[in-house]
C-alpha positions as CSV (number, residue, x, y, z in Angstrom):
1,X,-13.1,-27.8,25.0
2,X,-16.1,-26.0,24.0
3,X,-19.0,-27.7,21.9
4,X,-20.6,-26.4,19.3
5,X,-24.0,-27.7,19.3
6,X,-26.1,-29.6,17.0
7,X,-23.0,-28.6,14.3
8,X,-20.4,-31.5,15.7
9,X,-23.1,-33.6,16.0
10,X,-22.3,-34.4,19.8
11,X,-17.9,-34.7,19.4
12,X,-16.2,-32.0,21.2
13,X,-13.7,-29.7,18.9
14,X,-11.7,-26.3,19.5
15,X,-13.1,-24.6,16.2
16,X,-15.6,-22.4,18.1
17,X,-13.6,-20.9,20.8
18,X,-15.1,-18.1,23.4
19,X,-11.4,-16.7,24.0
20,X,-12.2,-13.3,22.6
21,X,-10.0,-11.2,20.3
22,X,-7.3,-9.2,22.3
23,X,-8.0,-5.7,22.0
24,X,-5.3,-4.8,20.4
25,X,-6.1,-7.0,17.5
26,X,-9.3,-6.3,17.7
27,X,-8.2,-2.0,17.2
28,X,-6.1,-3.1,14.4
29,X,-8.7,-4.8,12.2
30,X,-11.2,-1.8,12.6
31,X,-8.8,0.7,11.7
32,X,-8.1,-0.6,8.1
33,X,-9.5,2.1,6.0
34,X,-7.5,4.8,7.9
35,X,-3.9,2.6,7.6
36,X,-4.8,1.6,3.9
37,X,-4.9,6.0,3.6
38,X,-1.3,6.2,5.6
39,X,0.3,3.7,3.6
40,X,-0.8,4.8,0.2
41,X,0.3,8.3,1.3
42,X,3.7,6.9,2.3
43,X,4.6,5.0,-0.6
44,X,3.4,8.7,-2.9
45,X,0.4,7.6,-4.4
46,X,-2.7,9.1,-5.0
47,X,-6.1,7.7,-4.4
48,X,-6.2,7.5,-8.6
49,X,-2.9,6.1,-9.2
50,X,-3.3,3.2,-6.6
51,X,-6.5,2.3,-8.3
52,X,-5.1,2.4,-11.5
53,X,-2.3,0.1,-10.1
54,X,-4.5,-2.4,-9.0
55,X,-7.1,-2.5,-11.4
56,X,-10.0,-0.7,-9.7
57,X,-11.6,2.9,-9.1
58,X,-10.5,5.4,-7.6
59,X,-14.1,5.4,-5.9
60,X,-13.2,2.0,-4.9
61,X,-10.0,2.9,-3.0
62,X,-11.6,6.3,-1.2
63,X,-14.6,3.8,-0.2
64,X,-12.0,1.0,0.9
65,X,-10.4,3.6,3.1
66,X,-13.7,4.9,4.6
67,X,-14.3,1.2,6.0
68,X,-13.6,0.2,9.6
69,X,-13.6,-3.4,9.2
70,X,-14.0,-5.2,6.1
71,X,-11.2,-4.9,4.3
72,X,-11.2,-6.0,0.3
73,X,-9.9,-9.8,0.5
74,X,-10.0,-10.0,-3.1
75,X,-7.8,-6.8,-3.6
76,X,-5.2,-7.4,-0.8
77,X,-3.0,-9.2,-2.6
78,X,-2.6,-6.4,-5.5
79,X,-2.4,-3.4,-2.7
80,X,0.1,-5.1,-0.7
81,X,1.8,-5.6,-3.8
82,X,1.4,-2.6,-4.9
83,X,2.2,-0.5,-1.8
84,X,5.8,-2.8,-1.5
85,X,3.9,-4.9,2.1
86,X,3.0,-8.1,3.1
87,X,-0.7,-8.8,3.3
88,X,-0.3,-8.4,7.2
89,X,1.4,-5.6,7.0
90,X,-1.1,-4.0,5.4
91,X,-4.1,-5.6,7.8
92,X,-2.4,-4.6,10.8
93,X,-1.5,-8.3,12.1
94,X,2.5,-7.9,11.4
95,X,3.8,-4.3,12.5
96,X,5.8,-2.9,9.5
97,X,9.7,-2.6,9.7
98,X,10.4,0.7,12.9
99,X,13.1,2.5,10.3
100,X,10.8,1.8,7.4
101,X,11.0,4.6,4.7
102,X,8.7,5.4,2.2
103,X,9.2,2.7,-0.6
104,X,7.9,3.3,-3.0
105,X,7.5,7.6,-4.0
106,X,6.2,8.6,-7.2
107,X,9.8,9.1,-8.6
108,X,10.6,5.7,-7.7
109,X,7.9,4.7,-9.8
110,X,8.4,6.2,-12.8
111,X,12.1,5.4,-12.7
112,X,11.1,1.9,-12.4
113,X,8.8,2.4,-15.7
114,X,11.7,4.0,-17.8
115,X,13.9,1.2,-17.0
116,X,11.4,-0.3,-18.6
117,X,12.0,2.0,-22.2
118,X,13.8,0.4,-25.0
119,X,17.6,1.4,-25.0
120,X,16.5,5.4,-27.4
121,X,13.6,5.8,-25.0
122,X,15.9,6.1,-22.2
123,X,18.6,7.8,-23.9
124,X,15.8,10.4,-24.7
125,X,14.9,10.7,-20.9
126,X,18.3,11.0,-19.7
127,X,18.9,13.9,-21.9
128,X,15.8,15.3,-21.0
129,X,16.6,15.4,-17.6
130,X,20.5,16.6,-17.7
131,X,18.6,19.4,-19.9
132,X,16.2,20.6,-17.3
133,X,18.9,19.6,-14.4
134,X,21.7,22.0,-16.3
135,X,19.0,24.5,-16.6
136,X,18.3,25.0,-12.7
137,X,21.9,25.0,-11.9
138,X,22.0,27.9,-14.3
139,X,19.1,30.0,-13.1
140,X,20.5,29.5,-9.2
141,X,24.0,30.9,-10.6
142,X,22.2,33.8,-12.0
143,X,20.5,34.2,-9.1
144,X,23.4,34.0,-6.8
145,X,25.7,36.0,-8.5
């Protein structure tokens, strides 16, 4: 048992222990910004829609990802959210799933917000899109033939 001093005022305790961080953990924590940047890339968001998903500025996110070791303990919780990760995940501490596929892409998104639409809204978007859907399939048979 180690002691720490004049804080435990003389009783032994384990909360001060010289076992140092493994490297690997130790890698894993300073490379925060540049994993906050591949993950935010993976799940299709820009540096400007994550902050506007979380609340904050997009300076806020470019600076977050520029840091080696202090990641934003206030804003994990809403990134990991966010980005569709646990907390660890996104700190490094818990690898993320080996067949993981991007999660969350920009379409994903905004389907999720027109499931959102009242019952015309969507009926509206739907028609939109068989319109501009019919419309390709028409200018690749023109092409084609």
């Amino acid at each position: 048992m180690n002691e720490n001093g004049p804080y435990n005022d003389g009783h032994r305790t384990l909360l001060w222990s010289k076992t140092p961080m493994s490297k690997r953990k130790n890698q894993e924590l300073t490379d925060f910004g540049a994993r906050l940047a591949e993950l935010r890339k993976s799940a299709g968001y820009t540096q400007v829609e994550l902050a506007e998903e979380i609340g904050v500025t997009q300076r806020m996110i470019a600076y977050y990802e520029g840091q080696t070791d202090h990641p934003p303990t206030a804003l994990l919780p809403g990134i990991a959210r966010a980005l569709r990760i646990s907390a660890d995940e996104l700190l490094g501490t818990k690898a993320l799933p080996k067949t993981r596929k991007p999660r969350n892409t920009r379409l994903h998104r905004r389907l999720e917000q027109i499931e959102q639409l009242g019952v015309k809204e969507k009926r509206q978007v739907v028609q939109f899109l068989d319109t501009f859907i019919e419309r390709e399939k028409l200018k690749k048979k023109v092409a084609s033939g």
